[in-house]
PATI-23538 format. One record per residue (C-alpha): residue in three letters; x, y, z. Coordinates in steps of 0.1 Angstrom, whole numbers, padded with zeros to 4 digits, always signed. Layout:
// residues N
alaXYZ/...
***
This chain:
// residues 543
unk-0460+0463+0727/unk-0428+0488+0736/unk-0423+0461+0764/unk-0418+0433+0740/unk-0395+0447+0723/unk-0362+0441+0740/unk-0374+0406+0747/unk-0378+0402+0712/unk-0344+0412+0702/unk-0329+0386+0728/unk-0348+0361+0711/unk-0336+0372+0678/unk-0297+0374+0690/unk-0298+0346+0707/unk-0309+0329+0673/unk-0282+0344+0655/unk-0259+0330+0678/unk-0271+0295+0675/unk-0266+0299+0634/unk-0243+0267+0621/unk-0209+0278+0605/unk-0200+0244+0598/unk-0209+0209+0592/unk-0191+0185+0614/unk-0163+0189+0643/unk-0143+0162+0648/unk-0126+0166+0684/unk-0110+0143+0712/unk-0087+0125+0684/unk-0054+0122+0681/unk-0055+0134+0643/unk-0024+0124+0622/unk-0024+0153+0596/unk-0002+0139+0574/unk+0011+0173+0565/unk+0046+0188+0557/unk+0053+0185+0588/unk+0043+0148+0601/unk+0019+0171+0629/unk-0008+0159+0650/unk-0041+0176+0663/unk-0066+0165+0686/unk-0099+0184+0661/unk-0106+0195+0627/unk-0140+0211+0613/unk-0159+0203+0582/unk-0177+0220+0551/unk-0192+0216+0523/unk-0170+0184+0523/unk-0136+0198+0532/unk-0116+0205+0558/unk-0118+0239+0569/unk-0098+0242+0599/unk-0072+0218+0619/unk-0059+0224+0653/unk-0072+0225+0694/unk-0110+0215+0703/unk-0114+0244+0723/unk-0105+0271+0702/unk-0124+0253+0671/unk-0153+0254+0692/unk-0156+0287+0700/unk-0149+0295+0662/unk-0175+0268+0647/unk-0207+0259+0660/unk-0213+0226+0638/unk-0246+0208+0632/unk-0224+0175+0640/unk-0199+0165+0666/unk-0183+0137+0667/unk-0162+0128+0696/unk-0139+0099+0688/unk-0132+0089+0718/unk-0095+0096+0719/unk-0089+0071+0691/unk-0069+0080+0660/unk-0077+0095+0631/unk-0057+0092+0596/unk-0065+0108+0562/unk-0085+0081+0544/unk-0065+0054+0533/unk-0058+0053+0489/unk-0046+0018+0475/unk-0019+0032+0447/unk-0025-0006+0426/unk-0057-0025+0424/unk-0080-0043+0401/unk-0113-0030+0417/unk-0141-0038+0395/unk-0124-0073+0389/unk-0123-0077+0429/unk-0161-0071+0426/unk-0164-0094+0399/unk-0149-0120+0420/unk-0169-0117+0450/unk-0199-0129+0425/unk-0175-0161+0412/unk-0158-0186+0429/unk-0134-0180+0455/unk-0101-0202+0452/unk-0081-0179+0475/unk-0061-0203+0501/unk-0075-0232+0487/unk-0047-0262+0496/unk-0049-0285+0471/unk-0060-0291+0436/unk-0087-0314+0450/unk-0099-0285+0472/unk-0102-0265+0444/unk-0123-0287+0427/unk-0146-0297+0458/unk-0156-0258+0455/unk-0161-0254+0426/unk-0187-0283+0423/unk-0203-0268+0451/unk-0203-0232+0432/unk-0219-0255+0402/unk-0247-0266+0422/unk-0259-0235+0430/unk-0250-0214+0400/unk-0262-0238+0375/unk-0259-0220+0343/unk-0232-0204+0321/unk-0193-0200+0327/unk-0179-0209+0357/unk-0150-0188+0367/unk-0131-0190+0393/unk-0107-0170+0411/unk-0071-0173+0436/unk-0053-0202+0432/unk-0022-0208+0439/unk-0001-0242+0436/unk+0028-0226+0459/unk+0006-0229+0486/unk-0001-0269+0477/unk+0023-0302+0493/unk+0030-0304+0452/unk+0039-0273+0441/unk+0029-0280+0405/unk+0008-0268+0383/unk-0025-0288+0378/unk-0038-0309+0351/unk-0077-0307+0331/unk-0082-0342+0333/unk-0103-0341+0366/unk-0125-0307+0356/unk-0131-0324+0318/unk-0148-0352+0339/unk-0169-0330+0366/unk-0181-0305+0337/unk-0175-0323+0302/unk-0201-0295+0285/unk-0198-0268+0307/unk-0168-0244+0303/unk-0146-0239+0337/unk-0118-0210+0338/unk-0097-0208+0372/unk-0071-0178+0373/unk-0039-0181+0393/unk-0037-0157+0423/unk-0018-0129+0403/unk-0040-0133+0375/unk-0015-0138+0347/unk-0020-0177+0348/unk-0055-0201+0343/unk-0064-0239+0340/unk-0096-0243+0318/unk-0114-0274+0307/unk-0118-0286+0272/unk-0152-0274+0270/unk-0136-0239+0270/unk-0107-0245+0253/unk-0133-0260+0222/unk-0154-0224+0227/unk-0118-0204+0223/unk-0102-0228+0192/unk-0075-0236+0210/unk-0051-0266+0199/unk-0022-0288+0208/unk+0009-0273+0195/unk+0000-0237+0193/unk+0017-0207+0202/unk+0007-0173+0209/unk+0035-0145+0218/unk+0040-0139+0254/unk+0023-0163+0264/unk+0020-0203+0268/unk-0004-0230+0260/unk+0008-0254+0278/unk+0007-0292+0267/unk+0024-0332+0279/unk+0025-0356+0258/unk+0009-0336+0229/unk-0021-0330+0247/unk-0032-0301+0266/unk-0032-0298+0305/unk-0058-0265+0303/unk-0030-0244+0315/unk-0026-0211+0300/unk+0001-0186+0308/unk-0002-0146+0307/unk-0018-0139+0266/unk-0032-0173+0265/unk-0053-0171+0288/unk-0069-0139+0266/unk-0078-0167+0240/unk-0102-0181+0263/unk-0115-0151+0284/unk-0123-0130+0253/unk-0152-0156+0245/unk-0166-0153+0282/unk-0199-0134+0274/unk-0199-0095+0291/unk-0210-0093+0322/unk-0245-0075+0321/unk-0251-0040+0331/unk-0264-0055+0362/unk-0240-0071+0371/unk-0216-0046+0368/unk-0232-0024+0395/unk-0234-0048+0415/unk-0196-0054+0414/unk-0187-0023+0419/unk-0208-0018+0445/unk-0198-0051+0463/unk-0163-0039+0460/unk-0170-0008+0477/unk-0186-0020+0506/unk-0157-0039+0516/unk-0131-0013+0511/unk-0151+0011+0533/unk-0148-0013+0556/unk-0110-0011+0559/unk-0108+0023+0555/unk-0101+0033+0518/unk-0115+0063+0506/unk-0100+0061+0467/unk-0085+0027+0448/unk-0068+0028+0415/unk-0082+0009+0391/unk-0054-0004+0366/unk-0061-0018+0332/unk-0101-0008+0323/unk-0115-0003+0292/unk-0127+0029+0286/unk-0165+0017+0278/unk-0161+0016+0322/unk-0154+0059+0325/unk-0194+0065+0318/unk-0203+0034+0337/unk-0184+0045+0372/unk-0193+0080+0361/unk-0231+0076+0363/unk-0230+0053+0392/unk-0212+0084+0414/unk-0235+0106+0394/unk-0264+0088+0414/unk-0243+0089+0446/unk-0246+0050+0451/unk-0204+0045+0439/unk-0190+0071+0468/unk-0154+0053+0459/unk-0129+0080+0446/unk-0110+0061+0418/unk-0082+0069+0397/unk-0085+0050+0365/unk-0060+0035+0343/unk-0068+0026+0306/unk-0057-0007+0295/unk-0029-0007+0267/unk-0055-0011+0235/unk-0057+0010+0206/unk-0093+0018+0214/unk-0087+0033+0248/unk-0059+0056+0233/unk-0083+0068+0209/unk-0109+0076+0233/unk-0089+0094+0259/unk-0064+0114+0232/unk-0098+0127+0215/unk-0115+0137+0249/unk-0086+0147+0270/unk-0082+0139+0307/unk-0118+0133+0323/unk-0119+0147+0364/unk-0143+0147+0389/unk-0139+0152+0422/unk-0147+0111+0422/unk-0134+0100+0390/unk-0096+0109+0373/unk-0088+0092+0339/unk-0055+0097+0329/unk-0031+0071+0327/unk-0026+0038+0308/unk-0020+0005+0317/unk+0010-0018+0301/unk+0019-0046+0309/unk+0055-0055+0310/unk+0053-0089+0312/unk+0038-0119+0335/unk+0041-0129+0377/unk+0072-0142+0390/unk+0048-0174+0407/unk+0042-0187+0376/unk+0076-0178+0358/unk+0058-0153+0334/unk+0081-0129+0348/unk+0112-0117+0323/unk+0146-0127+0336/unk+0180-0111+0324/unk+0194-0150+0336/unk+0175-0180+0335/unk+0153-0195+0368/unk+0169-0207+0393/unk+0143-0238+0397/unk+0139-0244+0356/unk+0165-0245+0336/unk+0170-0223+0305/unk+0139-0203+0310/unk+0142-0164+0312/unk+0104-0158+0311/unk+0087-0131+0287/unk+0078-0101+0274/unk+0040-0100+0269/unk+0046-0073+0241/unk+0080-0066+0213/unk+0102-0034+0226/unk+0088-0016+0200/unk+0050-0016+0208/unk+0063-0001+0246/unk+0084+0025+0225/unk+0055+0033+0203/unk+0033+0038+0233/unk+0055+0053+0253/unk+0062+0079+0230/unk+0022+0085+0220/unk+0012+0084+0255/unk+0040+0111+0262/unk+0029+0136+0228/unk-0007+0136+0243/unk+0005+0147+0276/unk-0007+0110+0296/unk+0004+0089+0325/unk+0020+0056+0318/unk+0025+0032+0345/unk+0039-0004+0331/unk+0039-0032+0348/unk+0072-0046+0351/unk+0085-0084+0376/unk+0115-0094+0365/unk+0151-0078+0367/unk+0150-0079+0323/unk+0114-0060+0323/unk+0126-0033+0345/unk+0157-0026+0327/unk+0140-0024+0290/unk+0106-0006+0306/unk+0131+0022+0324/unk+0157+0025+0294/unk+0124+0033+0272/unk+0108+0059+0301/unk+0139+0074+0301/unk+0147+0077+0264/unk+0110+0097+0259/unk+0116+0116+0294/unk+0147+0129+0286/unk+0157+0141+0320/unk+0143+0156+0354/unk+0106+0156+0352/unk+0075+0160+0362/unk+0052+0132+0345/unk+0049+0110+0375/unk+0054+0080+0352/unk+0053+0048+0370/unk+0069+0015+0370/unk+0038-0011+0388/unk+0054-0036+0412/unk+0094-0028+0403/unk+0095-0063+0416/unk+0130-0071+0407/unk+0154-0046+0395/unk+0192-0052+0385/unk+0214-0029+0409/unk+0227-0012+0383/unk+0192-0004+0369/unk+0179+0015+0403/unk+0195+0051+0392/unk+0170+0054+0362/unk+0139+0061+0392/unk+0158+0092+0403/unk+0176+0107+0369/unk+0143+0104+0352/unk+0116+0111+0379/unk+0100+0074+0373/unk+0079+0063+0407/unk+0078+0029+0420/unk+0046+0022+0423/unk+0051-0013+0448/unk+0026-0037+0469/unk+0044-0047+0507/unk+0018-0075+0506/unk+0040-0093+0476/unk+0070-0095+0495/unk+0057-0110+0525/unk+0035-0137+0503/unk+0062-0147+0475/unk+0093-0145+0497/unk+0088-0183+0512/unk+0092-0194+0472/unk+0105-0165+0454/unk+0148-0172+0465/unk+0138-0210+0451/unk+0125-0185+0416/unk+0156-0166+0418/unk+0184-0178+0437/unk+0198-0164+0468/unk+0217-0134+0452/unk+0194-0119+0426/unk+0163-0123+0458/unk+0186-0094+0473/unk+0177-0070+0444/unk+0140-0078+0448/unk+0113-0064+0469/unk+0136-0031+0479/unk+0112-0015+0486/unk+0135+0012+0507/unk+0161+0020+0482/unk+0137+0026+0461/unk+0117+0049+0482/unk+0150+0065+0484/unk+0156+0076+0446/unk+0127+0097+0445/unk+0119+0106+0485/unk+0086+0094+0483/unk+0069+0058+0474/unk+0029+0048+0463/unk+0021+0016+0485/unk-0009-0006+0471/unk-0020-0045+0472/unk-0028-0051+0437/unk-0062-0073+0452/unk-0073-0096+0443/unk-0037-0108+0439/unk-0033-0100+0477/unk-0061-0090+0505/unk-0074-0054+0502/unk-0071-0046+0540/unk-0042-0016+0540/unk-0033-0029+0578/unk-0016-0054+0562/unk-0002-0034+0536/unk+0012-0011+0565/unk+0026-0046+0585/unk+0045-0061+0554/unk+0059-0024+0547/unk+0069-0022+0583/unk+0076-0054+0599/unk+0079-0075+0569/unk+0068-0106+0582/unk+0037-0128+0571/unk+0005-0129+0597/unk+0017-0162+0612/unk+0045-0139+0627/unk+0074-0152+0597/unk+0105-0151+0597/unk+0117-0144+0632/unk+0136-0115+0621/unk+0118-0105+0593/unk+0125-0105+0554/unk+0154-0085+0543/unk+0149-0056+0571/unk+0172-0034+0555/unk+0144-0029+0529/unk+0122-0020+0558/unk+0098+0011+0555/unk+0094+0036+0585/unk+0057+0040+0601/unk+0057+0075+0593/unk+0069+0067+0556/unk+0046+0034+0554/unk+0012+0060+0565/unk+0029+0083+0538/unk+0027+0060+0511/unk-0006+0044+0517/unk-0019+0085+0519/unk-0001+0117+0506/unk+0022+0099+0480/unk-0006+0075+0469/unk-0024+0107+0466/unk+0005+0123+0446/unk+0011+0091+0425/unk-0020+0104+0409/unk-0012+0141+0407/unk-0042+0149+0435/unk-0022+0155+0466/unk-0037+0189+0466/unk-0071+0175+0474/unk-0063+0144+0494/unk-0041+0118+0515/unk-0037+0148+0546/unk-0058+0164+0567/unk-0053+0198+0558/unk-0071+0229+0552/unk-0090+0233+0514/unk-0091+0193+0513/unk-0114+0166+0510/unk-0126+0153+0544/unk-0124+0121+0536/unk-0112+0103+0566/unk-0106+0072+0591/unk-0112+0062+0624/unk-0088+0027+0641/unk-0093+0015+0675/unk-0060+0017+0678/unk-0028+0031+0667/unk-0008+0021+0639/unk+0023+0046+0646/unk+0028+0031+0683/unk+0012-0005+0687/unk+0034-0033+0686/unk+0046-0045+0653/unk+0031-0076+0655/unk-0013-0061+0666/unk-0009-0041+0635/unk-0029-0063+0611/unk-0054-0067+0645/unk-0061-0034+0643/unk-0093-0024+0628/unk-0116+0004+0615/unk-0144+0019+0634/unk-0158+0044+0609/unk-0150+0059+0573/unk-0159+0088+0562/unk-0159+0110+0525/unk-0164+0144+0524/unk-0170+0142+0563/unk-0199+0119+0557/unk-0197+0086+0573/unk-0202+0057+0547/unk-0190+0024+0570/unk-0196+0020+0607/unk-0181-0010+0625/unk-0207-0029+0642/
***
């Protein structure tokens, strides 16, 4: 028995020495940190979910013995991806409707939805992504056709940016709606006295208010949708802008369950109901879920002229656009949302929006800051209008993607001069240092590689124009990755626990086949993702 002994002890140190300190090493990767300092590192180890060390392979692995290694193959690595703008849940809604997006003509549109019909053969039809500045006739359509295809059944088509809709008469019946009405900030349009089924920015509430709820079914299955395909290019958290608050328990439970992995960063829509909620409950955070901001909305898209305008259209005259809401409801908000402590980030296109939105923001800020209130898209903003972003703190919350798709049509919007002022996306940037990058999907495609090109390049995936759209307004690579990471992550007061890959943080992280900071300008929406993980556990594999 004495001679066992020392073998035994062998065994039992040799065990100990085989004990895991860790969960996961990630090594052979050229690791983009995203840290103060813009450094790189070719490993990282994982625990419990978070980062717990970043530097050289070899000296991490004699430190760490992990129970998983993965070698990337001396691909990249970037801090997962974070859209600063989207309409999530909607995006998932969409993916179960039909799909207009790219559609070429009016009689397109309606060749897909009848064969939509055919297979979903009862209840609303919605539809989803067209736009008419993509058609021969750049016009908006008329009901006439869709009365005769579905004279009982009620059809409601959004625009691309979601603040315009044609619906048949069958839905216009369900929502009252009349020749010769009005609603404020928005229009019903009509010809001749009759209606055409268009409906512009609050008009089209009329109608989608008497669309029955989705069920609870249906709702996971949206979100879940969603999620899946954002894996797949590499986001890790979305913001959600403009939910009611009846979605904080739904999204809640679902991440509860661990089937919604999705960070998100919720906005509450502008309605007295979600103010109530979130003032009596305070800020609700998770580390998957953050409720604190609100949603306004400033007023409509530039593409179909809901956009408010300090000078009339260039392409109709005497038109400046709208408000959707009076001066007074933003001041009234904006000065609630700021006594209870709350983000507000107000959505705000035209040069006349921006001005009145900013003059308000800084009127309740009073001065340097730390509120992180946001301006959504800061489309179009008046020169003279630019220094309110930096004397009051405001971000510019922006989507690259919007340049690149409106600039064929938006100088024929504004006129040559007043497109200068638009889409500036660097002097913004520079008011504040730091910018939030988004794509506000469904308006535009949720992959951030093109996010990253528009930023960058600023040209369109065909390769247009030659010399790209107003360069001077051009982001860096290093401040594009910035703004689709860190500053996303501190547009929503959580860079201490995302957007780098740092020690303490979430190990939520991406894996490209190739590398966004040194490949040609023009593979960067080419590039793809191999793997996504969240809190080092991999949830999407390219096959």
């Amino acid at each position: 028995m004495k001679k066992l002994w020392p073998l035994l002890l062998v065994l039992v140190a040799a065990c100990k020495q085989k004990e895991y300190n860790a969960d996961t090493l990630v090594k052979n990767a050229l690791i983009y940190t995203v840290d103060s300092n813009f450094s790189t590192a070719n490993a990282f180890v994982v625990s419990n979910g978070k980062i717990i060390s970043v530097g050289d392979a070899d000296t991490l692995e004699k430190k760490y013995l992990a129970k998983e290694v993965i070698d990337a193959g001396g691909k990249p690595v970037y801090p997962g991806f974070i859209d600063a703008h989207t309409h999530f849940f909607e995006y998932g809604l969409g993916l179960q409707q039909v799909n207009l997006v790219g559609s070429k003509s009016w009689q397109a549109i309606l060749d897909t939805v009848k064969t939509f019909a055919a297979k979903s053969t009862e209840g609303w039809i919605i539809g989803n992504g067209w736009d008419q500045n993509i058609w021969a006739v750049k016009q908006f359509p008329n009901k006439a056709k869709l009365d005769s295809l579905f004279p009982v059944r009620p059809v409601i088509l959004s625009r691309i940016d979601g603040h315009a809709a044609i619906a048949n008469q069958a839905a216009l019946n369900i929502a009252g709606i009349k020749p010769g009405q009005t609603i404020t900030g928005g229009q019903i349009e009509t010809v001749g006295g009759k209606l055409t089924g268009i409906l512009v920015d609050n008009a089209v509430g009329i109608v989608t208010r008497k669309i029955p709820e989705p069920t609870e079914q249906l709702v996971q299955t949206a979100l879940l949708d969603a999620q899946r395909n954002c894996f797949a290019v590499g986001l890790t958290t979305v913001d959600d802008c403009g939910l009611p608050y009846t979605m904080v328990s739904t999204i809640a439970a679902l991440q509860h369950k661990g089937d919604l992995k999705m960070r998100m960063y919720l906005m509450l829509a502008d309605k007295e109901e979600n103010y109530e909620y979130l003032f009596k409950r305070g800020a609700y955070k998770t580390p998957g879920l953050n409720v604190r901001a609100f949603k306004v909305y400033g007023d409509g898209a530039l593409g179909s002229r809901g956009a408010c305008l300090l000078k009339p259209y260039s392409d109709k005259a005497n038109w400046n656009g709208f408000l959707l809401s009076s001066k007074a409801h933003f001041e009234e908000v904006a000065k609630k949302i700021a006594e209870h402590g709350f983000q507000m980030c107000t959505h705000a296109i035209g040069d006349s929006t921006n001005r009145a939105i900013l003059k308000i923001y800084a009127d309740v800020l009073k001065g340097k800051n730390d509120k992180r209130w946001r301006i959504e898209h800061a489309q179009i903003v008046s020169p003279e209008d630019v220094k309110y972003f930096g004397n009051f703190n405001i971000i510019p919350s922006v989507q690259p993607t919007h340049a690149t798709s409106d600039m064929a049509w938006a100088g024929t919007r504004l006129g040559a001069q007043r497109l200068k002022s638009a889409y500036a996306y660097k002097g913004l940037m520079k008011q504040n240092g730091w910018i939030p990058l988004g794509t506000d999907f469904p308006v535009e495609n949720i992959n951030p590689m093109y996010t990253f090109y528009a930023a960058v390049v600023r040209k369109d995936l065909k390769g247009l124009p030659e010399g790209g759209f107003q360069m001077e307004n051009a982001l860096s690579r290093t401040e594009a990755l910035k703004g689709m990471t860190i500053w996303a992550a501190k547009a929503n007061f959580e860079e201490s626990e995302k957007g780098s890959i740092e020690v303490g943080k979430y190990a939520d992280f991406v894996i490209l086949d190739n590398d966004i900071m040194k490949v040609d300008g023009s593979q960067l929406p080419n590039v793809k993702v191999i793997k996504t993980y969240i809190n080092g556990v991999k949830v999407y594999e390219k096959k």
